[in-house]
C-alpha positions as a printed Julia matrix, in Angstrom:
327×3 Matrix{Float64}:
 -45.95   42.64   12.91
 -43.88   44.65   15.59
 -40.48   43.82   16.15
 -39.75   43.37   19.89
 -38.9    46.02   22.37
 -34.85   46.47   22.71
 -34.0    44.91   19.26
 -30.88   47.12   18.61
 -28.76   47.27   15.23
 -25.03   47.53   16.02
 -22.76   49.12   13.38
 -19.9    50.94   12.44
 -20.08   55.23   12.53
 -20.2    57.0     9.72
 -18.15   59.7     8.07
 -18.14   61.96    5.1
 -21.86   62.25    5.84
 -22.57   58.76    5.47
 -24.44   56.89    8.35
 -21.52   53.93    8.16
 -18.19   53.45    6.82
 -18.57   50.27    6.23
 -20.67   48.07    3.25
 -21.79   45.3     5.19
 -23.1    47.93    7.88
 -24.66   50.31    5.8
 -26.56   47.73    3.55
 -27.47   46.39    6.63
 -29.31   49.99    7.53
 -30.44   50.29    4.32
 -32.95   47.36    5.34
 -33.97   48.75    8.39
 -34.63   52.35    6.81
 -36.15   51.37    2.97
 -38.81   49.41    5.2
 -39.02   51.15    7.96
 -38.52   49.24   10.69
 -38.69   50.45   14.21
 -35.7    49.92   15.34
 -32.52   51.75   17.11
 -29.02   51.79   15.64
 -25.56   51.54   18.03
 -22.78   53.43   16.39
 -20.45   52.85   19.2
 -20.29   48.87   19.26
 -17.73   46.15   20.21
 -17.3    43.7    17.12
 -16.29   41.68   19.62
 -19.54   41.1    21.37
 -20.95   40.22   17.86
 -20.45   36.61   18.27
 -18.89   36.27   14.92
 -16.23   39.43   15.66
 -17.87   41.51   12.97
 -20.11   44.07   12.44
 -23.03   44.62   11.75
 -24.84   42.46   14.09
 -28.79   42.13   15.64
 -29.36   41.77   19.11
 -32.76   41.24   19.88
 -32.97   40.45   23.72
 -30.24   37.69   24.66
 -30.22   36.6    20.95
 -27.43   38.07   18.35
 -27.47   37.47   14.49
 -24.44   38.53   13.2
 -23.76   39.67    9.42
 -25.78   40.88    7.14
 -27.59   37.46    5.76
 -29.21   36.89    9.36
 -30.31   40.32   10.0
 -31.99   40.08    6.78
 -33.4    36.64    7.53
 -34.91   38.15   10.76
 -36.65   41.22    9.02
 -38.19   38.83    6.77
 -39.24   37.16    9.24
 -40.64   39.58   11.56
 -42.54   41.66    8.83
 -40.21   43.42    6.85
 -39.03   42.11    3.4
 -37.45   44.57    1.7
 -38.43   43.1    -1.47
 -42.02   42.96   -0.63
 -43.02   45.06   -3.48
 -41.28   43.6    -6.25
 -42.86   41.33   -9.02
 -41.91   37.61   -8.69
 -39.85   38.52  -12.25
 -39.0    41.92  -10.46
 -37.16   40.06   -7.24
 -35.55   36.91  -10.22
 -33.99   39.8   -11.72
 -33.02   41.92   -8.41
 -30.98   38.67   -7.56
 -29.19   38.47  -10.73
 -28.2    42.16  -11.05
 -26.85   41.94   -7.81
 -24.66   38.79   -8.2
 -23.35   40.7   -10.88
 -22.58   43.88   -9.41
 -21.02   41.69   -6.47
 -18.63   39.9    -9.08
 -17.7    43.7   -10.42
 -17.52   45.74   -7.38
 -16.63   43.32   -4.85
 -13.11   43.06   -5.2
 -12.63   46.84   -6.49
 -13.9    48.0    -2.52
 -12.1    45.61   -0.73
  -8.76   46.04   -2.77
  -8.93   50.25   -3.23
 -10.24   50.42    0.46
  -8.0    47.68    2.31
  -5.65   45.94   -0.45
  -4.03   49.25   -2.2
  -1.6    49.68    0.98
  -1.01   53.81    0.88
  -4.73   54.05    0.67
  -4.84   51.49    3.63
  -2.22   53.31    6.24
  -3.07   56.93    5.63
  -7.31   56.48    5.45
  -8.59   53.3     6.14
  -7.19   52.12    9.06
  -7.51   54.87   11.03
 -11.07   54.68    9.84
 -12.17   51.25   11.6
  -9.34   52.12   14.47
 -11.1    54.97   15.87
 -14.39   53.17   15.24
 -13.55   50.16   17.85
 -13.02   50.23   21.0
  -8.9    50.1    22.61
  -7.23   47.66   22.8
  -9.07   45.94   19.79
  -8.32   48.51   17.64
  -4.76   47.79   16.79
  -6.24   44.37   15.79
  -9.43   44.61   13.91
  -8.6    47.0    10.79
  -5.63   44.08   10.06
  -8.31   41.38    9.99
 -10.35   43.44    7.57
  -6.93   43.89    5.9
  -6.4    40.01    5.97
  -9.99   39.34    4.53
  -9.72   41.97    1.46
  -6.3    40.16    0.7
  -8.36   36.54    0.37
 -11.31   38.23   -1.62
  -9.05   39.91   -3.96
  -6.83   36.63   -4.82
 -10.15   34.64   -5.54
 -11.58   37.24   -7.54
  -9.09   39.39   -9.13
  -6.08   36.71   -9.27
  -3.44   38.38   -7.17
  -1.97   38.69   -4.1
  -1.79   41.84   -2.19
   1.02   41.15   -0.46
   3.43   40.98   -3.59
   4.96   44.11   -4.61
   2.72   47.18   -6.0
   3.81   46.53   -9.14
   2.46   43.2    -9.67
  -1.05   44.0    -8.95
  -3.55   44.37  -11.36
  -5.38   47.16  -10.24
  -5.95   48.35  -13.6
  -8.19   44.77  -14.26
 -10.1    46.02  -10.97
 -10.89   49.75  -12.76
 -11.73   48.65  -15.89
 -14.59   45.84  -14.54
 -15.48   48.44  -12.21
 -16.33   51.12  -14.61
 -18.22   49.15  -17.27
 -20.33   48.33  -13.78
 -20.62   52.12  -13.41
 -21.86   52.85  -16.73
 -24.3    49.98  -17.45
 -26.03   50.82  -13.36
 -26.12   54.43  -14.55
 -27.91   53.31  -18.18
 -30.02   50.75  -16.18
 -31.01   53.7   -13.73
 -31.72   56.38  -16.07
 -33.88   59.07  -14.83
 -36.31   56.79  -12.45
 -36.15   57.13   -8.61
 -35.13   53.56   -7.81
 -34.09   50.58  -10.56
 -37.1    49.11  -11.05
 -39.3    52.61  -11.06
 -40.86   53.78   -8.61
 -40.01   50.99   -5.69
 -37.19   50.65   -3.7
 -35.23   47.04   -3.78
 -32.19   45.21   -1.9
 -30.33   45.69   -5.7
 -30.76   49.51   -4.49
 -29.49   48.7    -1.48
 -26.32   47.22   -2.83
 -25.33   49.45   -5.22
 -26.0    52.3    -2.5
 -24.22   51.01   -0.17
 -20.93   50.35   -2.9
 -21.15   53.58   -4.94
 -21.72   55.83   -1.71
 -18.21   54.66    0.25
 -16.35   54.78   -3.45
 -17.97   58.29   -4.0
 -17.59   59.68   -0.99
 -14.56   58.24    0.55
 -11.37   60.5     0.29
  -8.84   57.93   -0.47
  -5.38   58.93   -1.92
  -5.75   56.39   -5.0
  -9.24   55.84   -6.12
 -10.05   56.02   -9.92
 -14.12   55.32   -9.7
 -14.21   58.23   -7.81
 -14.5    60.69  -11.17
 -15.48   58.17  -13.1
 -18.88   57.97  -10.62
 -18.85   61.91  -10.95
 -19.22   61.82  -14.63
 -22.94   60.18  -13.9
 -24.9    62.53  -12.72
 -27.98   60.56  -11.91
 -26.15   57.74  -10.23
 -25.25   61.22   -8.18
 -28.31   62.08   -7.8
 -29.09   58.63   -6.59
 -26.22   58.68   -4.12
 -27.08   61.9    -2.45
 -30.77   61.42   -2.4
 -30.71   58.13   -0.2
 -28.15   60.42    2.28
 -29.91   63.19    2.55
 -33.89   62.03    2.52
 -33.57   58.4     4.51
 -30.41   58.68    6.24
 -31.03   62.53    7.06
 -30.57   61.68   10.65
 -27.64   59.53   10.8
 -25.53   60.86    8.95
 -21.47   62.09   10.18
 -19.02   63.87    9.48
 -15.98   64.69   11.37
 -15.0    67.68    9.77
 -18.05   70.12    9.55
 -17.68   72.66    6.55
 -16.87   76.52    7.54
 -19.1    79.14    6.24
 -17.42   81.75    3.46
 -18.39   85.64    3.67
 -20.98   85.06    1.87
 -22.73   82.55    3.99
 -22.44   79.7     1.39
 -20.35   76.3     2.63
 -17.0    76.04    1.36
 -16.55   72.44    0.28
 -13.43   71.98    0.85
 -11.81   68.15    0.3
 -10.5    66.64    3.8
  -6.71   67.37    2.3
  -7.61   70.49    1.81
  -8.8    71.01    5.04
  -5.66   69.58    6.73
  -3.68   71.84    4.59
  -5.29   74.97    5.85
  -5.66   73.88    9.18
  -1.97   73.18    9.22
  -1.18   76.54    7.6
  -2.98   78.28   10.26
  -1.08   76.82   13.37
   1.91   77.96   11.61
   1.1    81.16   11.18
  -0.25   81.29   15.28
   3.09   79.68   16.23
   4.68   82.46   13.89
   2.82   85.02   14.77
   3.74   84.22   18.51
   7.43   83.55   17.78
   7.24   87.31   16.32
   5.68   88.6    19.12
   8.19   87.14   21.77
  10.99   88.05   19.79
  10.19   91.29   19.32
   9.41   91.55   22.98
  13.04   90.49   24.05
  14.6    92.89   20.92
  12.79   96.04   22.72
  14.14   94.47   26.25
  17.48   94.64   25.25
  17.23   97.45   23.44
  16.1    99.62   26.6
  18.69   97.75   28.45
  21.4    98.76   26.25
  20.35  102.47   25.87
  20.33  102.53   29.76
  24.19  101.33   29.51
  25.16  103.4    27.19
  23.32  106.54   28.63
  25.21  105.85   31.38
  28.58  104.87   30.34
  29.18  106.86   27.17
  30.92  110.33   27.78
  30.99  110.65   24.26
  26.87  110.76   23.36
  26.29  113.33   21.14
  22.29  113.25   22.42
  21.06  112.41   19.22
  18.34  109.94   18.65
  19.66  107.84   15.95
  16.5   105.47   14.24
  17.89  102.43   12.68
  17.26  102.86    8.71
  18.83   99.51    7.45
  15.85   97.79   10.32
  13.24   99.85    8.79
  14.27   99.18    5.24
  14.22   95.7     5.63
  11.17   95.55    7.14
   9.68   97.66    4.12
């Protein structure tokens, strides 16, 4: 079965060469590229228009389904079941793996990506800000804000909004990394979890462990502890780099050392260097107009004193202390 002509998937960009920031969104690709179904992607999309005022959402002619439920609903629908291939024990078991990882790594995303407030005001915001379009983007990172607060308090027990010290991110790590190690034992060394087929559980934990991996947040523990796995890594990258070849961005493109290798470089250390370069240009140029105005005055001032001084004993004095600073 075809799907229709003009069915378009709106999402959020990417970044950090992912094809979306966001879970719901990429999850939401992750069904339209695991079964490969013809269909475009809008990066650059009003949540507004969604219907719901989130994204991801599926317009197909005048019709939208919004979130990630529908647009799965409508790929089964039109053809494309993403767990086609599974056993009937296989897709059982897909289910309950991913209610668990849900339970696990729910509240760890929303609370380290929206909840954890320095993470929040120096990464995140500006994240889904530049993502949607003005005016609505002084509103729409807050509501995700506002939703991550409610998630968090149902599933972790505490309120965002108290004082740093009361939450119990620690609770969130712990959960979180038991999650880590049990997907990476589950996993082992086969492609997808169960062998050699791909499955919405693949999907989910994708879509979680690729923002927490690759996400440069100022606070974010699961970060190394993901690191330490190599073949949930492995796993990680090669989703990115096979399916999502194509779609995914990054803002910051990596500079090329001497030796024609990339220098990977983390985005703060990036910003450092780019901010240690403009100071050295607006040094560099300071110097250069200073010095310009010190040889002004000085051939203004040997004019004068040419001039005035009957005294001059026509010897061309250098300026030692000058030079001996300098050295």
């Amino acid at each position: 079965m075809e799907m229709q002509l003009g069915a378009m998937l709106h999402v959020y960009k990417g970044e950090y060469g992912l094809p979306s920031i966001d879970f719901e969104c990429l999850r939401a690709l992750c069904l339209l590229r695991f079964t490969r179904c013809p269909m475009d992607v809008q990066t650059s999309s009003n949540p507004l228009r969604s219907g719901a005022g989130k994204l991801p959402y599926l317009q197909i002619g005048n019709q939208k389904f919004a979130g990630y439920r529908q647009i799965k609903r409508v790929l089964d629908l039109e053809g494309y079941p993403i767990d086609a291939h599974l056993s009937t024990k296989q897709k059982h078991l897909s289910t309950a793996y991913a209610n668990w990882v849900f339970n696990n790594l729910h509240a760890y995303y929303h609370y380290f990506l929206f909840g954890e407030p320095n993470n929040f005001d120096t990464t995140t915001r500006g994240l889904y800000a530049k993502r949607t379009p003005f005016p609505f983007n002084f509103y729409y990172p807050s509501s995700y804000q506002r939703e991550a607060c409610d998630v968090v308090q149902v599933m972790a027990g505490f309120d965002v909004n108290d004082k740093l010290d009361k939450h119990e991110g620690d609770y969130l790590v712990v959960n979180a990394k038991k999650v880590v190690n049990l997907l990476s034992r589950k996993l082992g060394r086969k492609v997808w979890f169960f062998g050699d087929t791909y499955s919405e559980f693949d999907a989910i934990v994708y879509s979680y462990l690729a923002i927490i991996f690759k996400i440069t947040l100022p606070n974010n523990p699961l970060q190394n502890h993901i690191k330490g796995c190599q073949n949930l890594v492995n796993f990680i990258n090669r989703i990115t780099k096979d399916i999502f070849r194509n779609e995914g961005y990054s803002s910051v493109k990596l500079t090329k050392t001497p030796s024609g290798t990339e220098a990977s470089l983390t985005a703060s250390e990036r910003n450092f260097l780019d901010s240690e370069l403009n100071t050295k240009i607006v040094a560099g140029v300071g110097a250069v107009l200073a010095m310009g105005a010190f040889a002004a005055w000085r051939g203004i001032y040997n004019q004068l004193t040419t001039r005035s001084s009957t005294d001059y004993d026509g010897i061309d004095y250098e300026d030692d202390e000058m030079e001996e600073g300098l050295d």
